[in-house]
C-alpha positions in Angstrom: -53.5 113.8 45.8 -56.4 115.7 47.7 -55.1 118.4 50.3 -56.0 117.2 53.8 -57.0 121.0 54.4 -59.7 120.3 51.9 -61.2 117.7 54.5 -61.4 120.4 56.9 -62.8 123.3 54.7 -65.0 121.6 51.8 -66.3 117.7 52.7 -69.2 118.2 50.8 -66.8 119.7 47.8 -65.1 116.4 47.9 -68.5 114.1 47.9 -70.1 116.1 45.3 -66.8 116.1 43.0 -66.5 112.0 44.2 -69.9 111.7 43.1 -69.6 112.9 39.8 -66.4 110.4 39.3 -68.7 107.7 40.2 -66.2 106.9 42.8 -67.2 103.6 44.8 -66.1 104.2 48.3 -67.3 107.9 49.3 -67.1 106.7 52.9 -63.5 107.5 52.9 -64.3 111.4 53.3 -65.9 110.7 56.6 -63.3 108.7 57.7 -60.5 110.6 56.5 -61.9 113.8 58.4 -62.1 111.6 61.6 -58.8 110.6 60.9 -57.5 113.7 60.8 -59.5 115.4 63.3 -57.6 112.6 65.9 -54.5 113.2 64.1 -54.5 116.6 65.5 -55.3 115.8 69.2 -52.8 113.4 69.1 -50.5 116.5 68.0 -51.9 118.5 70.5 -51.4 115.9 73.2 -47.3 115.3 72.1 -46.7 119.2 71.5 -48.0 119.2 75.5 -45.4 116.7 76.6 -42.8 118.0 74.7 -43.6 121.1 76.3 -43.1 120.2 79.6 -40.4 118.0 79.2 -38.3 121.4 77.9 -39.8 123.8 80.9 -38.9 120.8 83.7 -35.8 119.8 82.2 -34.8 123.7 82.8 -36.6 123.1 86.2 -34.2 120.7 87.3 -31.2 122.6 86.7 -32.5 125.0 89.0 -33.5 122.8 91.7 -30.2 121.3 91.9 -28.6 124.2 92.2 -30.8 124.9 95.1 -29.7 122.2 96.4 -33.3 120.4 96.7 -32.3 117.4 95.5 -35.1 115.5 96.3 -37.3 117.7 94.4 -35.1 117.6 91.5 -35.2 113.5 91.2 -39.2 113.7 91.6 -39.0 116.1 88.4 -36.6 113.9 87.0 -39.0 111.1 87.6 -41.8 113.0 86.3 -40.2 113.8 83.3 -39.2 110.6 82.2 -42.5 109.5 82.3 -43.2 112.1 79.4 -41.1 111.0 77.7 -42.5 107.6 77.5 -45.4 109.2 76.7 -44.2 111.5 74.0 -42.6 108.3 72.3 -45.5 106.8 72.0 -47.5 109.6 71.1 -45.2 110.5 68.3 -45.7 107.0 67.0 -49.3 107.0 67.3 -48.7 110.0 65.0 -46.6 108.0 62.5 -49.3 105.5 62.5 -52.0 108.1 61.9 -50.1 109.8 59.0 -49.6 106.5 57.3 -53.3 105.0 57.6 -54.4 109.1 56.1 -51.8 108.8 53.8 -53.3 105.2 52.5 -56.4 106.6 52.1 -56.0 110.1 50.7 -53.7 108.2 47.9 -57.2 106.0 46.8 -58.9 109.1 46.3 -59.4 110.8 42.8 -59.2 113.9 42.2 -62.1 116.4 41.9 -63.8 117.4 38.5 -63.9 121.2 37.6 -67.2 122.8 37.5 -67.2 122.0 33.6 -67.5 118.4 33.6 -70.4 117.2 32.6 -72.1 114.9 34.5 -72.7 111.0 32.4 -70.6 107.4 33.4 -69.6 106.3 29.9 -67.9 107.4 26.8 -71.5 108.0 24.9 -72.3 110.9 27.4 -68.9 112.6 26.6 -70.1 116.5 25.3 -68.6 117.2 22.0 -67.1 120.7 21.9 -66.5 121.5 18.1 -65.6 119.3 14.8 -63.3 120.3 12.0 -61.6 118.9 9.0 -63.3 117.4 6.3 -64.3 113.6 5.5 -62.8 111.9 2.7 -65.0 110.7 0.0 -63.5 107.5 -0.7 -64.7 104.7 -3.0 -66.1 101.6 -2.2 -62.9 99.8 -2.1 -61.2 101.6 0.3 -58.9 99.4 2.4 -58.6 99.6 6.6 -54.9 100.5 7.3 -54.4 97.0 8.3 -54.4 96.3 4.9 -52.4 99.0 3.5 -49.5 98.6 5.6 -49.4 95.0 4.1 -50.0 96.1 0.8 -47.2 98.9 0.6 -45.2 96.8 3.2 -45.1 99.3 6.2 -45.4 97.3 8.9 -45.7 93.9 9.5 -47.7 92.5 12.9 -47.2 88.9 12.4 -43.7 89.7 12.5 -43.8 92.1 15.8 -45.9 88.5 17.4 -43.2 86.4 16.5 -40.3 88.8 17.8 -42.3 89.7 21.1 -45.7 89.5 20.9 -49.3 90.5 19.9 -49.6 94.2 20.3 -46.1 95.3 19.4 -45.5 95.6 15.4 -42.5 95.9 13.3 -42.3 99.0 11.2 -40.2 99.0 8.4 -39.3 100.6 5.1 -41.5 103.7 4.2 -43.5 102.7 7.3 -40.3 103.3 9.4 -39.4 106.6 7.4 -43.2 107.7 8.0 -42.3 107.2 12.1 -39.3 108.9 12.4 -41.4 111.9 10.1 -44.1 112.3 12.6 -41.6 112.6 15.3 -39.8 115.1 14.3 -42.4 116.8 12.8 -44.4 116.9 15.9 -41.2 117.6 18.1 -40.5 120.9 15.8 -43.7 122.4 16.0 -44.0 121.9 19.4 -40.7 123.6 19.7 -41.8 126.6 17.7 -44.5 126.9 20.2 -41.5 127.6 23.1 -41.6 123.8 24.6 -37.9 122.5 25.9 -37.4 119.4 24.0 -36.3 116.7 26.3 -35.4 112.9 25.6 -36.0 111.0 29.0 -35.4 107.6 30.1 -38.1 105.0 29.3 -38.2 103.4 32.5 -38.7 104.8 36.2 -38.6 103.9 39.8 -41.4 103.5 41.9 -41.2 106.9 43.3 -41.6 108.3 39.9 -44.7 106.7 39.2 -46.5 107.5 42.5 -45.4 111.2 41.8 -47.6 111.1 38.7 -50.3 108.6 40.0 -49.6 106.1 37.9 -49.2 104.4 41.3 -51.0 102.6 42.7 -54.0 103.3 40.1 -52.8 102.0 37.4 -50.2 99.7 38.4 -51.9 96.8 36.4 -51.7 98.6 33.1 -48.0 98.2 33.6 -44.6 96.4 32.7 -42.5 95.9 35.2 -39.0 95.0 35.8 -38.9 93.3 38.9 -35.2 92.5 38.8 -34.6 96.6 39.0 -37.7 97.4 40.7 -38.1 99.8 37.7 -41.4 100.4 35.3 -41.9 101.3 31.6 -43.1 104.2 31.1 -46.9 104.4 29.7 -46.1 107.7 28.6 -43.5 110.3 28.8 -45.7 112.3 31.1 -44.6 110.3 33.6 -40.3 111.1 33.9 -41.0 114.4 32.2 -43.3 115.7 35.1 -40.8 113.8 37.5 -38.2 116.3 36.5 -39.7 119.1 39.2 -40.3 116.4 41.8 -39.4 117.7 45.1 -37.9 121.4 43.4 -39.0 124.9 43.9 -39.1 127.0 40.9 -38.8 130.9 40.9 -42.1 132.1 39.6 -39.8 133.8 37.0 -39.2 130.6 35.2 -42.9 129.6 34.5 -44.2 128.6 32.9 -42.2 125.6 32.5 -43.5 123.8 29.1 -41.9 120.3 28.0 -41.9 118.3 24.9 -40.5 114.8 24.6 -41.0 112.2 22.3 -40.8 108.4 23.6 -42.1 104.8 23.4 -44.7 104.2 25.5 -45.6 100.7 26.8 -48.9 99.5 28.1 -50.6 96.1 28.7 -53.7 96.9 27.6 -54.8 93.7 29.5 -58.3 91.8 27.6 -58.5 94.2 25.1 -59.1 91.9 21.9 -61.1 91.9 18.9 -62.3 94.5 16.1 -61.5 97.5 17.2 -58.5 96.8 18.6 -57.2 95.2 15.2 -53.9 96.8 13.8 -53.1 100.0 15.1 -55.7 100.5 16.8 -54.4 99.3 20.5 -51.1 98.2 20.4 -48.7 97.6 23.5 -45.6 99.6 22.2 -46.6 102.6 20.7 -44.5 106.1 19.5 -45.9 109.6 21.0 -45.1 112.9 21.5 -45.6 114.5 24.8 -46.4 118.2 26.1 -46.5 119.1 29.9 -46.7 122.4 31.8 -46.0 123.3 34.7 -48.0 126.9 36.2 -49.3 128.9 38.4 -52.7 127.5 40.0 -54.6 131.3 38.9 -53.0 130.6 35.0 -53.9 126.7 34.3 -57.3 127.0 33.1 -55.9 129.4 30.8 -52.7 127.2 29.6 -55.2 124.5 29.2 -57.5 126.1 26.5 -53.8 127.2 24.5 -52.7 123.6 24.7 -55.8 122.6 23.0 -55.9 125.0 20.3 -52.1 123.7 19.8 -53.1 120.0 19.2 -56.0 121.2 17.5 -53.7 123.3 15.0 -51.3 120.5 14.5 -54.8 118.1 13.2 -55.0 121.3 11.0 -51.5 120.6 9.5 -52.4 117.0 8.8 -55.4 118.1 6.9 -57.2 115.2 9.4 -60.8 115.2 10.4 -61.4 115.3 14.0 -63.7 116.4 16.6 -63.3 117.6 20.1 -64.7 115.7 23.4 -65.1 117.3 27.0 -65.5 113.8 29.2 -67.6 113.3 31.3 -67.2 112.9 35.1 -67.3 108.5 34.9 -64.9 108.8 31.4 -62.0 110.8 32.8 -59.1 109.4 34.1 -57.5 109.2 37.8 -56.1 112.6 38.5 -57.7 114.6 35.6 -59.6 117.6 36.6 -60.7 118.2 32.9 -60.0 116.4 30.3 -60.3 117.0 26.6 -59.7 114.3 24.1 -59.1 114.1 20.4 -60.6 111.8 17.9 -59.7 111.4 14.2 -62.3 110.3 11.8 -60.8 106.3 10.2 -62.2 107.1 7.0 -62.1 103.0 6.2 -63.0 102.0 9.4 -66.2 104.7 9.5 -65.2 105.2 13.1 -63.8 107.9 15.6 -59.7 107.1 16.8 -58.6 108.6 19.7 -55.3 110.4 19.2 -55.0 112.4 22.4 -55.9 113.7 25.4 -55.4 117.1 27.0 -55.6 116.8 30.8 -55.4 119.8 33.6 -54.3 117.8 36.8 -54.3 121.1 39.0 -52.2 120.5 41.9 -53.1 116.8 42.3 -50.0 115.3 40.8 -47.7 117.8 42.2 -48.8 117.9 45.5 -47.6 114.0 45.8 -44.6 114.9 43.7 -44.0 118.4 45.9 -43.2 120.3 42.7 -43.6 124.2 44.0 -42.7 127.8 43.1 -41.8 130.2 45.4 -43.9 133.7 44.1 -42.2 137.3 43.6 -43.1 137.8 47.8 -41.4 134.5 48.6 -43.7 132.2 48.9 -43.8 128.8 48.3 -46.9 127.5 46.8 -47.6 123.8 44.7 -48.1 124.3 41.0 -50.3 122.8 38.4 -49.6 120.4 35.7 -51.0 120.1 32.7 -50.2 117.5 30.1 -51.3 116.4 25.9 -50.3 114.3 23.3 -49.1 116.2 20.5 -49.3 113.5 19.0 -49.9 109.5 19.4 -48.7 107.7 16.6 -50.4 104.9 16.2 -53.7 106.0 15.1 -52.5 108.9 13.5 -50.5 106.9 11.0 -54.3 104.2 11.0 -56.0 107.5 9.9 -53.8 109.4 7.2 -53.3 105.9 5.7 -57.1 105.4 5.1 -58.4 108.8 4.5 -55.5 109.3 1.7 -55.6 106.1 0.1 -55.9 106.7 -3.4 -55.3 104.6 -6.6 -51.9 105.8 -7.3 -50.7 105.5 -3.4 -51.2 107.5 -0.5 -51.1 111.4 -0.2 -49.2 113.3 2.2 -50.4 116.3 3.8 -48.2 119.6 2.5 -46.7 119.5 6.6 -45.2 116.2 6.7 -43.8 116.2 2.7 -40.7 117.2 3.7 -40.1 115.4 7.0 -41.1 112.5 4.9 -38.9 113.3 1.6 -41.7 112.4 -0.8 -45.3 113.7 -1.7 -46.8 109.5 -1.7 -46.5 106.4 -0.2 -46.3 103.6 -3.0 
């Protein structure tokens, strides 16, 4: 969530950086600063009655004392009528904070200088490629058609259990799961991340603190009975651990791992390209988030890339690296950088992850702070990244290593796995 200060200091900050968003209601500045601006008269005008209430009520005492009694019940009179008047002043205030409040929390938040400008994926900058292609021959198979044919997972039986969208995994398919996993939580963890295993479902609060709420509230499953929500990611209760904490500057950076299900609706997605693995609606990932100092994020950011970008290394995957653009980036991103693999079957880019810097827009709602070596207490900035999502990582090593004999494994996963080939 924006700082109100901003409104005071920057406006044309904010229409610029809403204007690159391509966000649709940039009359909300305007009347958030008029908001705000009464806001402060009406603080103004209740700090002034409280004000005399305190100095007559001591008034009173006195007069009384004095014996001038009459003067003392005029006071008296005079007094109560401020109070009134405070009362309603200090609802008036209530009132004001809440309609500020609904608006500031429709408000993205502001792209970094970096972002270039463009509306859709196709005007997304690519930053760098690496990896290498596969050759493969002409009857290479899309990993739909693997999975059946070494029996790895089985959709038809995830729709008739649940639904479209959430597949069984099973045998090697299963094994290759729980190798990813652990793969990816290790070398996050030689990298100085806290593992953490969080719950998979969180209350409202939880998903306002990390704007899930209300922007994406359609994009999830919710238990009504609880009032709880699956998480879309463990972003969301990993990030929720600092909610409303001060951290000693001495203890930053804070840096997270987790590994979770993730569950999203994915509402009207259908057809081609979300066939298989592709877009499912119960997927396996592993998380990273930070948690810094607002001079050190930019900094953290570029390290968490290289990291994902390392771990594509270890998979011996092809992949490229996107800056999005200002209309492509999500909700609270500041700058986003996201990952695709090359589907060597599919002769298409997958996206496997995003690296976001948030700044202070997350944990401003969530009021995660650090109190500096002078004692001051100051909001920090999160950053977060997949490292990695599952689903079309698995698409893409099962298609670019499909060979006669059965599918290669890169050197990294081999022994998380227990075998050199799927077959």
């Amino acid at each position: 969530m924006l700082s109100i200060s901003l409104f005071r200091q920057s406006p044309d900050l904010i229409l610029e950086g809403l204007r690159k968003k391509h966000f649709p209601e940039p009359e909300l500045v305007s009347r958030i600063a008029e908001g705000d601006a009464s806001r402060r008269q009406i603080q103004v005008e209740a700090e002034a009655a409280a004000a005399f209430i305190n100095s007559a009520s001591k008034q009173i005492g006195a007069l009384m004392q004095q014996g001038q009694r009459a003067e003392a019940e005029a006071l008296k009179a005079e007094v109560a009528r401020h109070k009134n008047n405070e009362k309603e002043l200090q609802q008036k205030l209530t009132d004001a904070d809440a309609t500020i409040q609904e608006m500031l929390i429709r408000l993205p938040n502001l792209p970094h200088s970096s972002v270039p400008e463009g509306k859709t994926p196709e005007d997304n900058e690519v930053v760098r490629e690496g990896g290498k292609k596969p050759d493969l021959s002409a009857q290479k198979l899309p990993h739909w058609e693997l999975t059946a044919k070494y029996r790895l997972i089985d959709f038809e039986l995830g729709t008739k259990i649940t639904g479209s969208g959430f597949p069984v995994y099973m045998g090697q398919g299963a094994r290759l799961q729980r190798a990813l996993i652990t793969a990816f939580l290790d070398y996050n963890l030689q990298a100085g991340y806290q593992e953490y295993y969080p719950p998979y479902m969180v209350n409202e609060a939880s998903a306002f603190g990390t704007t899930q709420l209300p922007d994406k509230e359609g994009q999830m499953y919710y238990a009504a009975a609880d009032d709880y929500y699956l998480i879309p990611t463990a972003e969301v209760p990993l990030t929720n651990l600092y909610r409303d904490t001060i951290t000693p500057e001495a203890q930053l950076p804070v840096k997270m791992t987790g590994y979770t299900p993730c569950f999203r609706r994915e509402a009207g997605s259908y057809g081609k390209d979300v066939r298989g693995l592709n877009r499912v609606h119960q997927f396996d990932k592993v998380e990273v988030v930070q948690l810094v100092p607002p001079d050190r994020s930019y900094e953290v950011l570029d390290e968490m890339v290289a990291h994902v970008e390392a771990l594509l290394h270890k998979l011996e995957l092809p992949y490229r690296i996107l800056r999005l653009c200002g209309g492509d980036m999500s909700f609270s991103s500041a700058l986003t950088y996201d990952f695709e693999v090359w589907s060597a079957a599919q002769e298409r880019w997958l996206e496997v992850s995003s690296v976001s810097n948030f700044e202070s827009f997350q944990t401003n709602r969530l009021k995660a702070r650090y109190r500096n070596a002078e004692g001051k207490t100051q909001i920090l900035h999160s950053l977060n990244g997949s490292s990695l999502a599952l689903p079309r990582i698995v698409a893409c090593l099962l298609e670019n290593n499909q060979t006669q004999e059965g599918i290669r494994l890169p050197e990294f996963l081999k022994p998380y796995f227990g075998a050199e080939m799927i077959s």
